[in-house]
TITITI-796789 format. One record per atom (N, C-alpha, C, O): x, y, z. Coordinates in steps of 0.02 Angstrom, whole numbers, plus 50000, padded with zeros to 5 digits. Example, Ala and Ser with C-alpha at 12.3 -4.5 7.8 and 13.67 -1.06 7.14 Angstrom:
<recs>
506604971650390/506154977550390/506604983550390/507124983450423/506424988850354/506844994750357/506455000250394/506705005750402/
</recs>
This chain:
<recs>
502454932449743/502514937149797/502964942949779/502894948349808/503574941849717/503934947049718/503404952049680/503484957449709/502914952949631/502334955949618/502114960849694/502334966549691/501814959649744/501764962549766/502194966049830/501944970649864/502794963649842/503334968249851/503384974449812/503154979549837/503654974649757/503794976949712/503064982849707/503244988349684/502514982549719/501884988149710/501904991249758/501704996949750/502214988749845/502204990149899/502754995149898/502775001049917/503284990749868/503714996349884/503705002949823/503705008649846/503695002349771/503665007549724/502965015049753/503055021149752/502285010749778/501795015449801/502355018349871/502425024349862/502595017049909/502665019649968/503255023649962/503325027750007/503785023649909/504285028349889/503925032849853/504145038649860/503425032249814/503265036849788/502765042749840/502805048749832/502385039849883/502035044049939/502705045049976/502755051149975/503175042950005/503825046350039/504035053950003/504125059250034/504095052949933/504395056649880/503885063949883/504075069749875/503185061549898/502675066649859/502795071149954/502995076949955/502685068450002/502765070850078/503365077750045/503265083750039/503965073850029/504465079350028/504395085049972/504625090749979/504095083249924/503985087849858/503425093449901/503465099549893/502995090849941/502535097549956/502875100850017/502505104950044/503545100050048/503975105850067/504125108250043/504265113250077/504335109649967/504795111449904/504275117649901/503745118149931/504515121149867/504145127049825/503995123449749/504245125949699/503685119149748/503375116449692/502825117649660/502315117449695/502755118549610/502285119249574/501435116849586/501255112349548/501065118549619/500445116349630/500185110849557/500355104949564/499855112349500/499715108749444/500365101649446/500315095649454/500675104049440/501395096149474/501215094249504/500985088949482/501075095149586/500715090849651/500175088149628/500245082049628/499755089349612/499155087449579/499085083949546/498595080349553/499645082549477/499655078349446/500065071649472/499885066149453/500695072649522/500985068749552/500415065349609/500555059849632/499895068249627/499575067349677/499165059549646/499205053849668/498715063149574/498485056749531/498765048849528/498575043449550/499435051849479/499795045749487/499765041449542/499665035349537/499875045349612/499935042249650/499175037849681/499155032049702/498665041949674/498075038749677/497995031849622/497515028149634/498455030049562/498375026849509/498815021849529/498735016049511/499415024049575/499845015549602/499355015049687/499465009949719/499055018249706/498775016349746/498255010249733/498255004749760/497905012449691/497355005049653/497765001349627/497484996249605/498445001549616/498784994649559/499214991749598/499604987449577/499184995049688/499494989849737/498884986949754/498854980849745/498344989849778/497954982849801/497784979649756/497964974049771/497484979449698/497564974949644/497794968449639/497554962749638/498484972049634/499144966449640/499104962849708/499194956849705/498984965349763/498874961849853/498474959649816/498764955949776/497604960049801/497084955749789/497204948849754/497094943249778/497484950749688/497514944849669/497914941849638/497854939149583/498694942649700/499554939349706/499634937749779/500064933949802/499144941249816/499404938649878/499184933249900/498694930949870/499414930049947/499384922549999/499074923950063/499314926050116/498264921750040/497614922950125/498004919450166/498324914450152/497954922850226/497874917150279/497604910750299/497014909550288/497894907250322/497514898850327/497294898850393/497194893150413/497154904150440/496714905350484/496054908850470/495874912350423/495724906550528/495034909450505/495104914050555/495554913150596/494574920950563/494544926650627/494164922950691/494024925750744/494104919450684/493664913650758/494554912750781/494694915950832/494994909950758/495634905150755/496034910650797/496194910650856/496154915350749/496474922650764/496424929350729/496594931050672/496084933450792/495764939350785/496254944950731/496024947950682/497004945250757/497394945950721/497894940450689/498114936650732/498094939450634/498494934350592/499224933350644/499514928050657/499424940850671/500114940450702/500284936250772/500834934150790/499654935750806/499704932550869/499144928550876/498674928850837/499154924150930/498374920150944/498234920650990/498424919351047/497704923550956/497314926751021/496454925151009/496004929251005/496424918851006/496044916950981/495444918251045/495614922751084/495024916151055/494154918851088/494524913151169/494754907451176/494404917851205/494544913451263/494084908651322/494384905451366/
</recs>
């Protein structure tokens, strides 16, 4: 699980980071390329979710959402 902590949090500092760089007077070809990267930890977090993370041991009949049960009444 620390695997995908660790993709979660690195992708989402880095989209935090890129939000504030395009207030900057920054370089367009920079955004662009920062933009990539960021498209490149975008695929290497779900990745890592796909196949590090822990499914649920509910089924969607059980609960519609994992967080509550709210199962079919």
């Amino acid at each position: 699980m620390e695997k995908v902590s660790l993709s979660i949090t690195v992708t989402t500092l880095g989209l935090l980071f890129f939000v504030i760089l395009c207030s900057l007077p920054v370089s367009l070809s920079f955004l662009q390329l920062y933009l990539f990267a960021l498209i490149g930890s975008l695929l290497w977090m779900v990745i890592t979710i796909l196949k590090n993370g822990k499914p649920s041991s509910h089924t969607f009949d059980d609960r519609f959402y994992d967080d509550a049960d709210l199962g079919p009444h």
